[in-house]
N, CA, C and O atoms as CSV, one atom per row, in Angstrom:
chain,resi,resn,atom,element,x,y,z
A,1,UNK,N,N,-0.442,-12.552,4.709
A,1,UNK,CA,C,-1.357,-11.542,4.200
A,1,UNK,C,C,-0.544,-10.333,3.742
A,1,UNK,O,O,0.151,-9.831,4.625
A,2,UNK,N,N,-0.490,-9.730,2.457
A,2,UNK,CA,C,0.401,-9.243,1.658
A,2,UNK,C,C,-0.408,-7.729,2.425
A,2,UNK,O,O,-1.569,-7.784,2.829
A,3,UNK,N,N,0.458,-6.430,2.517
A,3,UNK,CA,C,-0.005,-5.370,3.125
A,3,UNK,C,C,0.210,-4.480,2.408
A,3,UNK,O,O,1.418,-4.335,2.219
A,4,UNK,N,N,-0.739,-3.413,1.622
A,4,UNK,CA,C,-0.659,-2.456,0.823
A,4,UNK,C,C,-0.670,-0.981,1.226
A,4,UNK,O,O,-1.648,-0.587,1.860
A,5,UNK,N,N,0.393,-0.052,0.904
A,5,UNK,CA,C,0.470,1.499,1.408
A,5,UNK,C,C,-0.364,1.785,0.288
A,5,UNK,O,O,0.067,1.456,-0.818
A,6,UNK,N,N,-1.632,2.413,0.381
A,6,UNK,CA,C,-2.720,2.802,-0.757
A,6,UNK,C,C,-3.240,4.370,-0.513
A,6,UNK,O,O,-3.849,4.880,0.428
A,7,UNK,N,N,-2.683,4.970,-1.907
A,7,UNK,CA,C,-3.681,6.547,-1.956
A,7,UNK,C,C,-4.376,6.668,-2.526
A,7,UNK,O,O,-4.315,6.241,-3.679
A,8,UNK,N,N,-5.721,7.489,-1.933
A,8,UNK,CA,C,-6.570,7.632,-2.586
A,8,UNK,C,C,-6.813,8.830,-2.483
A,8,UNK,O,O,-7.163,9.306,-1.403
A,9,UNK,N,N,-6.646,9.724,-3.826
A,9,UNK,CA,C,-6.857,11.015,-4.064
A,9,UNK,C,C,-8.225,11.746,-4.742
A,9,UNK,O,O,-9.152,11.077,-5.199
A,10,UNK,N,N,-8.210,12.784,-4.737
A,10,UNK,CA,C,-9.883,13.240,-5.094
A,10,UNK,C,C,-9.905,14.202,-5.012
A,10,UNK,O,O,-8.801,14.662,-4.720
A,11,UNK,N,N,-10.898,15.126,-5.155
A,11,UNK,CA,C,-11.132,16.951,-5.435
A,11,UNK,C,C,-12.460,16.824,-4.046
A,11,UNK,O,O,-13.413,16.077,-3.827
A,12,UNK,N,N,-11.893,17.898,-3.429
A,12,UNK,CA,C,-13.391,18.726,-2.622
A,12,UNK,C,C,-14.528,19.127,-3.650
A,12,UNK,O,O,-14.230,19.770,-4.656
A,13,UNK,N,N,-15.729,18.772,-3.411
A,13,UNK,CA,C,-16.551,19.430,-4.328
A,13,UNK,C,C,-17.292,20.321,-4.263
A,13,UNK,O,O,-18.519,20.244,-4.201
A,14,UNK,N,N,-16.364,21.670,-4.272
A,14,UNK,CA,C,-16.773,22.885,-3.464
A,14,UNK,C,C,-17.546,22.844,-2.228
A,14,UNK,O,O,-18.707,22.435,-2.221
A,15,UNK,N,N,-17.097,23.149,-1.450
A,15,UNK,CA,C,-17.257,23.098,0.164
A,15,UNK,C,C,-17.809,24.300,0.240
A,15,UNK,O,O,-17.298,25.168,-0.468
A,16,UNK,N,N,-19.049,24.697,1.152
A,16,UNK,CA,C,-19.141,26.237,1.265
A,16,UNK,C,C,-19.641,26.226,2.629
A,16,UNK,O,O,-20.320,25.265,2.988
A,17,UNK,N,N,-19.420,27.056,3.332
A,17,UNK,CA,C,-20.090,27.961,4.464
A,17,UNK,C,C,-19.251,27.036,5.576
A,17,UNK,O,O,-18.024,26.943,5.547
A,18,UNK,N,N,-20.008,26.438,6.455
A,18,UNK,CA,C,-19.600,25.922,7.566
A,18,UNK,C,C,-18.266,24.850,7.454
A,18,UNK,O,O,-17.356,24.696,8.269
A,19,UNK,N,N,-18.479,24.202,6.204
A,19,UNK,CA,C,-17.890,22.576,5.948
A,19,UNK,C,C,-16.982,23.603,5.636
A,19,UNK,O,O,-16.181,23.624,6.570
A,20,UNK,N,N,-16.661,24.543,4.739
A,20,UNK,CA,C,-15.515,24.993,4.365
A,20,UNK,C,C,-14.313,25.566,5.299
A,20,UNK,O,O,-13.098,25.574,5.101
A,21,UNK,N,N,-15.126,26.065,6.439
A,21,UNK,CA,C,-14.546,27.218,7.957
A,21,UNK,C,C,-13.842,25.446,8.536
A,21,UNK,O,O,-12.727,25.486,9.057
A,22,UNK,N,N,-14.445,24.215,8.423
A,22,UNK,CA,C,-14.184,23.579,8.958
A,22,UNK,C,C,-12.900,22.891,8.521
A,22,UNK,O,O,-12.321,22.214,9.371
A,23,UNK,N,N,-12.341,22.989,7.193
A,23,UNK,CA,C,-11.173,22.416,6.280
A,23,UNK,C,C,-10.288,23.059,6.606
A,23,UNK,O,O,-9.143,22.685,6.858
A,24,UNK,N,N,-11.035,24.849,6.659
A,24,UNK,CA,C,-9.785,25.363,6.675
A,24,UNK,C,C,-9.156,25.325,7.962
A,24,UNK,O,O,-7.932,25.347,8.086
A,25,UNK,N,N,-9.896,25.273,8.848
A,25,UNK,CA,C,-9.530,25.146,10.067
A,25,UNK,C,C,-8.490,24.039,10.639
A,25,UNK,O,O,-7.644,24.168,11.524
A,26,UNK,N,N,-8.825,22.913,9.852
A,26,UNK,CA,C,-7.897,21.742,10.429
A,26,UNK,C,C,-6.802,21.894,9.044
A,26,UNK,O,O,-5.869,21.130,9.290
A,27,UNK,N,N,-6.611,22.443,7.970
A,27,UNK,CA,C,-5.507,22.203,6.773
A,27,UNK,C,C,-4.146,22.769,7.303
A,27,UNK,O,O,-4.006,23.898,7.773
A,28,UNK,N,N,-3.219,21.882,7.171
A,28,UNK,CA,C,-1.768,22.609,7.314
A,28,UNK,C,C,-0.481,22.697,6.471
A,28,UNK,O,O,0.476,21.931,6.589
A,29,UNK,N,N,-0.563,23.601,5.710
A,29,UNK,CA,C,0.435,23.622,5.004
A,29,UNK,C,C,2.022,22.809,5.122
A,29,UNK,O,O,2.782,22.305,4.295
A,30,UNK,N,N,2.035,22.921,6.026
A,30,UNK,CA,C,3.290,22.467,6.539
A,30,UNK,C,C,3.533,21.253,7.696
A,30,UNK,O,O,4.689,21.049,8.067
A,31,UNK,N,N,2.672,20.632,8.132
A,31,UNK,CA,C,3.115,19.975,8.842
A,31,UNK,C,C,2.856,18.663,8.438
A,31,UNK,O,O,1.771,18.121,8.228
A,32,UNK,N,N,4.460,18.040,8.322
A,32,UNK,CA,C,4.391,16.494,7.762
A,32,UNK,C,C,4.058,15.596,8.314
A,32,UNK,O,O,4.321,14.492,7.839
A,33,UNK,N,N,3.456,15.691,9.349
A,33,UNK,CA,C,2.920,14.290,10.040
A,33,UNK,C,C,1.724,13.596,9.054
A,33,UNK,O,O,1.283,12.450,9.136
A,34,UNK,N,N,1.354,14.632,8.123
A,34,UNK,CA,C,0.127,13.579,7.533
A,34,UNK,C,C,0.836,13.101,6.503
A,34,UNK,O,O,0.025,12.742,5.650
A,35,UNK,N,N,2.079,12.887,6.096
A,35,UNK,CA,C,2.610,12.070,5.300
A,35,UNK,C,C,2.646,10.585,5.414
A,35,UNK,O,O,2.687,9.846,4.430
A,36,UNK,N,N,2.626,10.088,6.910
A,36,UNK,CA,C,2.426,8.759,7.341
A,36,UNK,C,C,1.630,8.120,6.521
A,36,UNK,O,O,0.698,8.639,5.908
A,37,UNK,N,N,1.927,7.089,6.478
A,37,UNK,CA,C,0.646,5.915,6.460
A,37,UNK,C,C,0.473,5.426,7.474
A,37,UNK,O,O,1.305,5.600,8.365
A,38,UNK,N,N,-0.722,4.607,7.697
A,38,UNK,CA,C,-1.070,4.422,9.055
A,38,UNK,C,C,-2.397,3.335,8.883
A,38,UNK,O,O,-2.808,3.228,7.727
A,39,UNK,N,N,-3.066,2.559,9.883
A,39,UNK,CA,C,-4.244,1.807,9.696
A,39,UNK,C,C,-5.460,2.921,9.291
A,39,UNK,O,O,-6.049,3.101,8.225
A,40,UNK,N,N,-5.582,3.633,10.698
A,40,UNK,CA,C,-6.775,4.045,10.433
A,40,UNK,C,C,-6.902,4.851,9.052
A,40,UNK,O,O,-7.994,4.789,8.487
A,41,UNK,N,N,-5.861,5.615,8.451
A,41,UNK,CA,C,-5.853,6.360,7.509
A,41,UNK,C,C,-5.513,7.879,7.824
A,41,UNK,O,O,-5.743,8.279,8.965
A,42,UNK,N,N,-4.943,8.807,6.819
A,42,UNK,CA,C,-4.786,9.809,6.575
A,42,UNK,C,C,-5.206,10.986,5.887
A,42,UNK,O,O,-5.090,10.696,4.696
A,43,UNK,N,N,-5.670,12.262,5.990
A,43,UNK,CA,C,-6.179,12.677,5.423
A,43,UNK,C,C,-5.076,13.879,5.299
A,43,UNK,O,O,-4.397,14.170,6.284
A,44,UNK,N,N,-4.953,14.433,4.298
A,44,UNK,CA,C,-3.985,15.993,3.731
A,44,UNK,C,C,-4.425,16.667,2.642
A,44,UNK,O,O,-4.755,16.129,1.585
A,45,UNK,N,N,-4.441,17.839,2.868
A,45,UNK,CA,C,-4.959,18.608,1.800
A,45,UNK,C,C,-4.164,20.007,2.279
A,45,UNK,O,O,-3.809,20.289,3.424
A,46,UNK,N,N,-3.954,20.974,0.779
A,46,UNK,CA,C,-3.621,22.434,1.765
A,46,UNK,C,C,-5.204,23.044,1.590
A,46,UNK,O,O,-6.362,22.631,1.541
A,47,UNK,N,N,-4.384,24.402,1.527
A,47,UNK,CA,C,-5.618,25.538,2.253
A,47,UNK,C,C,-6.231,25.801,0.843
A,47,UNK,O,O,-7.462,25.772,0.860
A,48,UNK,N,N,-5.677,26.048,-0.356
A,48,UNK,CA,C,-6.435,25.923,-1.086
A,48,UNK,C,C,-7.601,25.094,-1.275
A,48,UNK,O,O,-8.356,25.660,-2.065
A,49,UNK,N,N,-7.925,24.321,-1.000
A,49,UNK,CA,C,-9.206,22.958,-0.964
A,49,UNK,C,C,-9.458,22.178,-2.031
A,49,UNK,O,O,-10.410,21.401,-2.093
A,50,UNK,N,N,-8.538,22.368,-2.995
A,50,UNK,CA,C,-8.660,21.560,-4.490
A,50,UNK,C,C,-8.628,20.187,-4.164
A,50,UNK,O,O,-9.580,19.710,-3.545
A,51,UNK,N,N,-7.866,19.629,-4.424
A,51,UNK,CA,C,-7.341,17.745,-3.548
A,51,UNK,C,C,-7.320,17.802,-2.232
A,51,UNK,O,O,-7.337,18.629,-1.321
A,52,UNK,N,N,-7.260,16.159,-2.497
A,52,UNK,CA,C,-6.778,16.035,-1.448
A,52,UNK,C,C,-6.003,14.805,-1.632
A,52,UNK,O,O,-5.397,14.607,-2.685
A,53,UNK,N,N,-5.987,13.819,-0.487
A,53,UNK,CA,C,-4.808,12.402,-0.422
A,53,UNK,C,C,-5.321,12.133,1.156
A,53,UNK,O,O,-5.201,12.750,2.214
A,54,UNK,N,N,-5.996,10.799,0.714
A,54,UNK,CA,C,-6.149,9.990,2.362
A,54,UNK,C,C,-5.124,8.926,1.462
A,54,UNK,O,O,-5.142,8.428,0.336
A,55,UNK,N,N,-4.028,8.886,2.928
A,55,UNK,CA,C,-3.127,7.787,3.047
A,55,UNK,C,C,-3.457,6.278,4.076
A,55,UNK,O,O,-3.827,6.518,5.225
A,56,UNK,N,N,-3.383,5.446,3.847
A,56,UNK,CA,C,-3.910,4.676,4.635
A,56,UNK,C,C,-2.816,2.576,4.117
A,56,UNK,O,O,-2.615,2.012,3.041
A,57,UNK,N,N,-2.485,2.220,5.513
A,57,UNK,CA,C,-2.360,0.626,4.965
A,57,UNK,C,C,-3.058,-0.293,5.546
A,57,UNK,O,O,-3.106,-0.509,6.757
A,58,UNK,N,N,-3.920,-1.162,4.234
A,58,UNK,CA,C,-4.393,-1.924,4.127
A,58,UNK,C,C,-3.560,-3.610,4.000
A,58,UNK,O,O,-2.573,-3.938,3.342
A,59,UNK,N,N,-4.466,-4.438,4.945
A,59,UNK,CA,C,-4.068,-5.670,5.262
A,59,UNK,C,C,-5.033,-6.554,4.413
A,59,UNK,O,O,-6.233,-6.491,4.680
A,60,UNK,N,N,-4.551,-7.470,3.292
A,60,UNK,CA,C,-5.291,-8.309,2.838
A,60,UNK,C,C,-5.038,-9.683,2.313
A,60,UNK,O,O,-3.929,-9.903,1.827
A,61,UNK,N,N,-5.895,-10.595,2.351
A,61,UNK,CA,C,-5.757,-11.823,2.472
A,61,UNK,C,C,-5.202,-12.076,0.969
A,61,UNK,O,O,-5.769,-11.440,0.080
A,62,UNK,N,N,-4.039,-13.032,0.569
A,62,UNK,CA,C,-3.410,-13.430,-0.320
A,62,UNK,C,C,-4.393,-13.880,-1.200
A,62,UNK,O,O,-5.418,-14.487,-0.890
A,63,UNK,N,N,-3.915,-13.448,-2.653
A,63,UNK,CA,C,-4.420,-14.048,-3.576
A,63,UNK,C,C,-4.576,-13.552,-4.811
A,63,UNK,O,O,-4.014,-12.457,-4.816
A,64,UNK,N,N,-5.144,-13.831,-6.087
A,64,UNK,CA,C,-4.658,-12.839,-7.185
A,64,UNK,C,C,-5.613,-11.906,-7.120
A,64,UNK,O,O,-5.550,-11.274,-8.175
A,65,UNK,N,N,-6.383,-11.527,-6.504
A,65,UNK,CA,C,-7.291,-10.136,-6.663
A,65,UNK,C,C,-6.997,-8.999,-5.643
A,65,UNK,O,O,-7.521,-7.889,-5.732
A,66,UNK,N,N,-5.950,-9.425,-4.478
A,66,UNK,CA,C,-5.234,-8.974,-3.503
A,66,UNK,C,C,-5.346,-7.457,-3.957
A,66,UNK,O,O,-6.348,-6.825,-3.623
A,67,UNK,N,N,-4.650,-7.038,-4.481
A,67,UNK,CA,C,-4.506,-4.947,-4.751
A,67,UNK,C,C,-6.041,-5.117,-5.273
A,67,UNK,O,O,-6.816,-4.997,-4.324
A,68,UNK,N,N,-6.522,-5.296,-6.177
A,68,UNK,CA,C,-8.190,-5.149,-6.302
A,68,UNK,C,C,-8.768,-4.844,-4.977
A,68,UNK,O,O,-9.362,-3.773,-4.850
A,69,UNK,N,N,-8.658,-5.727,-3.878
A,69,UNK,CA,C,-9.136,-5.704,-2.550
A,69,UNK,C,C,-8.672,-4.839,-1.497
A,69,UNK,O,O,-9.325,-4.451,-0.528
A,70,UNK,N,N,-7.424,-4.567,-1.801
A,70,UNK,CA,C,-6.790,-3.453,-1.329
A,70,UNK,C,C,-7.427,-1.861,-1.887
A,70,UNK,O,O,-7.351,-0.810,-1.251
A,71,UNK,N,N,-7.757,-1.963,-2.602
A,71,UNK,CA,C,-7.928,-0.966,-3.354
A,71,UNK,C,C,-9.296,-0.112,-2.953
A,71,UNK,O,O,-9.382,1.067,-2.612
A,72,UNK,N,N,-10.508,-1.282,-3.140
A,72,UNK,CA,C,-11.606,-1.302,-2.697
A,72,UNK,C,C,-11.803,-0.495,-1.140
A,72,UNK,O,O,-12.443,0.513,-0.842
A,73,UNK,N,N,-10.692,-1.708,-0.071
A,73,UNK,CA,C,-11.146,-1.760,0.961
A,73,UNK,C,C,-10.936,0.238,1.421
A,73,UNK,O,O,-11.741,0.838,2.133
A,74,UNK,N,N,-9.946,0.743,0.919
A,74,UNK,CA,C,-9.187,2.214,1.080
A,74,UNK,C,C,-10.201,2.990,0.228
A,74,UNK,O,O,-10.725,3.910,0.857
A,75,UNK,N,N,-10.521,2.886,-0.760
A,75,UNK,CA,C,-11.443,3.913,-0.705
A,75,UNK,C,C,-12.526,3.749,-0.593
A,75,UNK,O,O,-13.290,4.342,-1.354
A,76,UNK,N,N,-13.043,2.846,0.442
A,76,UNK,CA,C,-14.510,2.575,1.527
A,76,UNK,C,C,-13.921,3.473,2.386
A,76,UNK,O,O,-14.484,4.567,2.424
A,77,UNK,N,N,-12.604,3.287,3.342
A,77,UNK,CA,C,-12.178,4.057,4.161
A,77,UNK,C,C,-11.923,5.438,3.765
A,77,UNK,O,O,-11.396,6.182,4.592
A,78,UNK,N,N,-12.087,5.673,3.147
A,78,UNK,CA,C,-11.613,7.517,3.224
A,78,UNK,C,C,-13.222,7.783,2.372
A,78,UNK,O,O,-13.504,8.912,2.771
A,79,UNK,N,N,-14.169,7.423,1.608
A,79,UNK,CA,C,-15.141,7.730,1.681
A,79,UNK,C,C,-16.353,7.529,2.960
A,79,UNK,O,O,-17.375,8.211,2.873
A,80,UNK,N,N,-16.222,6.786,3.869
A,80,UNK,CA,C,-16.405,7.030,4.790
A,80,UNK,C,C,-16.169,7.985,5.961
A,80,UNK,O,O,-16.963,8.249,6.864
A,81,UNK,N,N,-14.603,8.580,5.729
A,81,UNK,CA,C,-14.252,9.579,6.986
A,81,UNK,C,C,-14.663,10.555,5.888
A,81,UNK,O,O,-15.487,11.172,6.562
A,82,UNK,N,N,-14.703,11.192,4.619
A,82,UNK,CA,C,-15.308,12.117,4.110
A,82,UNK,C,C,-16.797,12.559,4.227
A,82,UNK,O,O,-17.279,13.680,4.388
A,83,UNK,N,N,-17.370,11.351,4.098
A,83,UNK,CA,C,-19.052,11.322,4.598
A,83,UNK,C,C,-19.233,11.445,5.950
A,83,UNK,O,O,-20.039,12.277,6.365
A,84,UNK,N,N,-18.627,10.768,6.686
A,84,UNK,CA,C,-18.849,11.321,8.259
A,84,UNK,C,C,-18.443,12.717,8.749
A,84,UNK,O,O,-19.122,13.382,9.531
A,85,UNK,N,N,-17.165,13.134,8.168
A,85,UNK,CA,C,-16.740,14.684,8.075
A,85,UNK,C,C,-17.980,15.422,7.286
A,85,UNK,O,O,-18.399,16.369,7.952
A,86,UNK,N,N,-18.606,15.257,6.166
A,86,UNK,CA,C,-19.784,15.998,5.836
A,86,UNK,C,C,-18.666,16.939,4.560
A,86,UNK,O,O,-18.865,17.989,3.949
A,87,UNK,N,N,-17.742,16.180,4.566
A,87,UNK,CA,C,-17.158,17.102,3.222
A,87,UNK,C,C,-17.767,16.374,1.870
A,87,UNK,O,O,-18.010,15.177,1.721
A,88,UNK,N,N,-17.926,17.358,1.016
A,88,UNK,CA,C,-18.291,17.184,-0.355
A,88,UNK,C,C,-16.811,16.573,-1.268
A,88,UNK,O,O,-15.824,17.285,-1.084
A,89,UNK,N,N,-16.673,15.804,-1.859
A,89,UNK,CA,C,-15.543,14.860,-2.653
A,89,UNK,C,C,-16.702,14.222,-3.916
A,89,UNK,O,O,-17.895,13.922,-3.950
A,90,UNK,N,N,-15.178,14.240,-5.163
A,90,UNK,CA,C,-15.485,13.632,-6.187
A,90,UNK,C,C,-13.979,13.141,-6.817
A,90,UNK,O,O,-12.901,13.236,-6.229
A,91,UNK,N,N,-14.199,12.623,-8.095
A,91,UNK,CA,C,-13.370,11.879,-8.692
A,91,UNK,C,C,-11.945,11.513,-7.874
A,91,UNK,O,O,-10.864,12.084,-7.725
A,92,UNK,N,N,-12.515,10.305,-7.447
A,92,UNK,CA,C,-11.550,9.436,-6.313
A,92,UNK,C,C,-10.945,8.706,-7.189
A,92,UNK,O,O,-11.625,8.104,-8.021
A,93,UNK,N,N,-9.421,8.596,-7.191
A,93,UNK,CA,C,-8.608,7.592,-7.980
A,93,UNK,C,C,-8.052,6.891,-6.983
A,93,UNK,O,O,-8.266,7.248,-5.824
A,94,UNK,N,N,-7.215,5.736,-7.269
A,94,UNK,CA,C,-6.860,5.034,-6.231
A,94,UNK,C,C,-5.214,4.164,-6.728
A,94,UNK,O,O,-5.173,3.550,-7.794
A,95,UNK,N,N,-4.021,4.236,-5.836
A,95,UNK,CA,C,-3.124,3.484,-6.529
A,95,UNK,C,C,-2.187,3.153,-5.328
A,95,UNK,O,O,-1.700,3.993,-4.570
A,96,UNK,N,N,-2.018,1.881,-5.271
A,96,UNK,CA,C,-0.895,1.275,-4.524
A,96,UNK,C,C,0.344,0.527,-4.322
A,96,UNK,O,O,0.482,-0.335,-5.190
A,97,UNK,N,N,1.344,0.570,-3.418
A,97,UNK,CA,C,2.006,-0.152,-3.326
A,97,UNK,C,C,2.368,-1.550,-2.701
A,97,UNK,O,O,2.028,-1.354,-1.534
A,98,UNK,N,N,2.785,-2.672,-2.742
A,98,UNK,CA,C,2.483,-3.526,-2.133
A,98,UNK,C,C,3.921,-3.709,-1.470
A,98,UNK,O,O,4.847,-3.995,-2.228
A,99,UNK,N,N,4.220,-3.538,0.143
A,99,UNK,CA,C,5.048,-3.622,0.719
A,99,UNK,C,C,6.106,-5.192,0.714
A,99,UNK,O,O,7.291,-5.253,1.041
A,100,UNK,N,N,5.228,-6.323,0.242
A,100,UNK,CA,C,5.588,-7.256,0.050
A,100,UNK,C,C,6.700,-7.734,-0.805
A,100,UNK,O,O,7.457,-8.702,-0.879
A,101,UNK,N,N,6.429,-6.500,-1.482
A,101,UNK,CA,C,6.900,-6.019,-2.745
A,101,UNK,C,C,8.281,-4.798,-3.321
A,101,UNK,O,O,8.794,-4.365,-4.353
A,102,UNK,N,N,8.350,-4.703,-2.106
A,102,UNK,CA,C,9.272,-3.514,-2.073
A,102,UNK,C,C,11.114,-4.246,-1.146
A,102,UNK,O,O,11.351,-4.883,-0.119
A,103,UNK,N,N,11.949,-3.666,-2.248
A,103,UNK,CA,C,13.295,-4.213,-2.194
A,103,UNK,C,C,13.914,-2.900,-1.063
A,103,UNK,O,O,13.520,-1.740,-0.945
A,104,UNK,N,N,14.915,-3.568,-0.408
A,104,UNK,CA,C,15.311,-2.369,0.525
A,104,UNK,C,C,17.302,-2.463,0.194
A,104,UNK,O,O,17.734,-3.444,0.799
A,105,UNK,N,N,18.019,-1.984,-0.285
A,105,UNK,CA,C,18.863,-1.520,-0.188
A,105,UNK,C,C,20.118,-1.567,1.046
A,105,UNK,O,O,20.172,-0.835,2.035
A,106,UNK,N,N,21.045,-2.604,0.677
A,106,UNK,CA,C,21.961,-2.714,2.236
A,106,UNK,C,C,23.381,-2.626,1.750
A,106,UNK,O,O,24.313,-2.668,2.554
């Protein structure tokens, strides 16, 4: 099962009052831990609130629609932790790499 590092990026769609106290509250300029990828997924944005980037890797069953499915399955996942967070998001793009796929250097 071929495993994809997949971002899916997008704009806040103006956040106001509470949801907004709440972004800013968790946003950190600086701290790289949300650079990971990871199963459950990632979320990063700064304090400005323009973008953002949920990082996340996806596991999927071989075959030629494989990144299609990858693709799909990641931004179900980060539109889901956006909707459960109660943040406002729009124009979600989506693009990945396929680790299967990646040459390492010795």
């Amino acid at each position: 099962m071929p495993t994809y590092r997949v971002l899916v990026r997008g704009k806040f769609d103006r956040p106001a009052g509470a949801v907004r106290e709440k972004l800013l509250a968790n946003a950190s300029d600086d701290d790289l831990s949300g650079l990971a990828f990871g199963e459950p997924g990632t979320l990063t944005y700064s304090r400005h609130l323009g973008g953002f980037t949920f990082r996340v890797l996806v596991e999927v069953p071989a075959g030629g629609d494989a990144q299609r499915r990858a693709h799909e399955e990641a931004e179900l996942r980060a539109m889901e932790l956006l909707d459960r967070e109660g943040y406002p998001y729009r124009d979600l793009t989506v693009g990945s790499t396929c680790l299967d796929d990646v040459r390492t250097a010795r």
